[in-house]
C-alpha positions as CSV (number, residue, x, y, z in Angstrom):
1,X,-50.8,-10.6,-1.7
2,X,-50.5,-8.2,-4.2
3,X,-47.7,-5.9,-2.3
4,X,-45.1,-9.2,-2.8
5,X,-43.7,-8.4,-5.8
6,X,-43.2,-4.9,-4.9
7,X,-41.3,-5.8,-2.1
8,X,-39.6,-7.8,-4.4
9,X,-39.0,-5.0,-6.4
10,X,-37.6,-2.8,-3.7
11,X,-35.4,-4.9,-2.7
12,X,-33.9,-5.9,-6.0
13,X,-33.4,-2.2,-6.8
14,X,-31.5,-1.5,-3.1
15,X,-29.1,-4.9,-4.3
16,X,-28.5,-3.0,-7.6
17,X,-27.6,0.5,-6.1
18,X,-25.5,-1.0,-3.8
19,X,-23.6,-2.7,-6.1
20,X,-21.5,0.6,-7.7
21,X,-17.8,0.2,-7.9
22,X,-15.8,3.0,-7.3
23,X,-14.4,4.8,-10.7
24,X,-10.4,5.2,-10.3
25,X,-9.2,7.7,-12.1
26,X,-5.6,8.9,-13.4
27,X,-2.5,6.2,-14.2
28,X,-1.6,3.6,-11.7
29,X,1.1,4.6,-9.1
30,X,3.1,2.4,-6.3
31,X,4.4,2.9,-3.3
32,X,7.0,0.2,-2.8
33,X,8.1,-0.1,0.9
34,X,9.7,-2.8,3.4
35,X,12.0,-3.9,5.6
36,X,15.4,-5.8,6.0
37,X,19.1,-6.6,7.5
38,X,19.7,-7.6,10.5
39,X,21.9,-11.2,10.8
40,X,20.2,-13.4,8.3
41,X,20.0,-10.2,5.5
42,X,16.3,-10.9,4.5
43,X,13.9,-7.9,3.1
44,X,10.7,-7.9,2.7
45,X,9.2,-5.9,0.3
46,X,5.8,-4.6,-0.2
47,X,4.2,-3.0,-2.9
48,X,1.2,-1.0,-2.7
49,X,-0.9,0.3,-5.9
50,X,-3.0,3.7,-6.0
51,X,-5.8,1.3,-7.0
52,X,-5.6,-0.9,-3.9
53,X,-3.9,-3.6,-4.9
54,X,-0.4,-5.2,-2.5
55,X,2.0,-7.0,-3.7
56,X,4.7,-9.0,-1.0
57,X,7.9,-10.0,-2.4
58,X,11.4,-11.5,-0.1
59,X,14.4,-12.5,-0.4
60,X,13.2,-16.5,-0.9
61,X,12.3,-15.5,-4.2
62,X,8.5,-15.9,-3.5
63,X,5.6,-13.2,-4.7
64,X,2.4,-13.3,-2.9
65,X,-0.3,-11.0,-4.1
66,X,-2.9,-10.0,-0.9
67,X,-6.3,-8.4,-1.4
68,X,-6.6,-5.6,1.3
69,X,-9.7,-3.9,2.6
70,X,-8.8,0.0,2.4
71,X,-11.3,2.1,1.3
72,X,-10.4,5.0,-1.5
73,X,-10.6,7.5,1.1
74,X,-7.6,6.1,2.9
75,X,-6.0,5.0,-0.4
76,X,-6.0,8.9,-1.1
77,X,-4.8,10.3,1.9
78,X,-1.7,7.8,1.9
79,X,-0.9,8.7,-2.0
80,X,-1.4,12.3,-0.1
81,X,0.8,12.2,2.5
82,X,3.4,10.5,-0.2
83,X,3.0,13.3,-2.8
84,X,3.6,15.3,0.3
85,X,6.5,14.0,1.5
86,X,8.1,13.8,-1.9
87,X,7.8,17.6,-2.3
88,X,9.3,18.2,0.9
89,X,11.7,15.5,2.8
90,X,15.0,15.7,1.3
91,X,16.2,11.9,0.1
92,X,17.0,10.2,3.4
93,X,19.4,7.6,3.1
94,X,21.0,6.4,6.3
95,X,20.5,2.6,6.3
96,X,21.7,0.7,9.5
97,X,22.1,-3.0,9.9
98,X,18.3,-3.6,10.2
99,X,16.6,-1.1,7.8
100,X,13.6,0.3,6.3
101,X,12.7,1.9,3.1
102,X,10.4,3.6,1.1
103,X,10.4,3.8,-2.3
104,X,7.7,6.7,-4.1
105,X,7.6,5.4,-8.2
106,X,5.7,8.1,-9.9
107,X,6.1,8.6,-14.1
108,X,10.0,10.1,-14.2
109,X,11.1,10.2,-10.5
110,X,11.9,8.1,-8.2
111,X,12.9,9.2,-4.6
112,X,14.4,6.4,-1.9
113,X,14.0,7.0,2.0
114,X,16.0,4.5,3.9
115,X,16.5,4.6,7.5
116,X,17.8,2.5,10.4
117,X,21.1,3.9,10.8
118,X,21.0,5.0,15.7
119,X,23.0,8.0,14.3
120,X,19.9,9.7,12.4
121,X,16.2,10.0,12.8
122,X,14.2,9.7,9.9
123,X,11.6,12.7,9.1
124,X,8.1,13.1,10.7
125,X,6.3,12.4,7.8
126,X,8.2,9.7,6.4
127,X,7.7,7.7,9.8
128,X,4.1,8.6,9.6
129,X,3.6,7.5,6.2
130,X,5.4,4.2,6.4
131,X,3.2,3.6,9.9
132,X,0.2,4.1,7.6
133,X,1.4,2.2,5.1
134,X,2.1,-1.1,7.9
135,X,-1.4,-0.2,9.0
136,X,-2.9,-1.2,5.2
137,X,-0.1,-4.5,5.4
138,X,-1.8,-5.8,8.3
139,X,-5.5,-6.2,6.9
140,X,-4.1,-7.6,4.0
141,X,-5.4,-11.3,3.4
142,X,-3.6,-13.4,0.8
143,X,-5.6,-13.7,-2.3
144,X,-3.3,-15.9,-4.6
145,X,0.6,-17.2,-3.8
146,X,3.1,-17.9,-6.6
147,X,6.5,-18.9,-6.6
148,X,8.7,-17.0,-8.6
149,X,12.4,-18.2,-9.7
């Protein structure tokens, strides 16, 4: 009888320690990416923070704001392969009449990669970073809908 409140004990201190929230460090940065064109014209925009947060915006004027399930690990090897392909991909602009874009928003620069266009091929690591990017978009869940005008 006298063990119970150790137990109790124990497991209160395993709750506690696995309660720590990661500590993100460094300014906020965005990735802002999406699709668009084709006959009706509509994009859809997505906007993805260093700190996990994505935001959904279209053309119908709506903003929905999803929670995602990415851990920091991923998180960091996307902002990665970003940094990386903003040091070494050349801005690609070739939109076609359905189109896709990336957008890297850092402090004082802001590089756009559009592609689409059958005549041109978009770079390696720009197609691999916007798959990984469409990889985080479809876990997202939404968390709270608001209609902006």
């Amino acid at each position: 009888m006298k063990t119970t409140p150790l137990y109790i004990i124990i497991f209160a201190l395993f709750l506690f320690a696995s309660c720590k929230t990661a500590k993100l460090k460094g300014p906020e940065r965005y990735i802002v990416f999406g699709h668009g064109g084709g006959f009706v014209g509509k994009e859809h925009t997505y906007k993805l923070s260093s700190y996990g947060k994505l935001t959904v915006a279209n053309t119908e004027d709506s903003v929905r704001e999803l929670k995602i399930k990415v851990s920091q690990k991923n998180l960091k090897k996307i902002f990665a392969l970003a940094d990386s392909v903003q040091k070494t991909a050349v801005l690609f602009v070739h939109p076609g009449n359905v189109y896709y874009f990336i957008s890297l928003k850092n402090n004082t620069r802001i590089p756009d990669y559009t592609w689409g266009e059958t005549n041109y091929t978009a770079p390696e690591p720009l197609m691999r970073l916007y798959e990984m990017l469409n990889q985080v978009k479809s876990t997202a869940k939404v968390l709270k809908s608001q209609i902006t005008l």
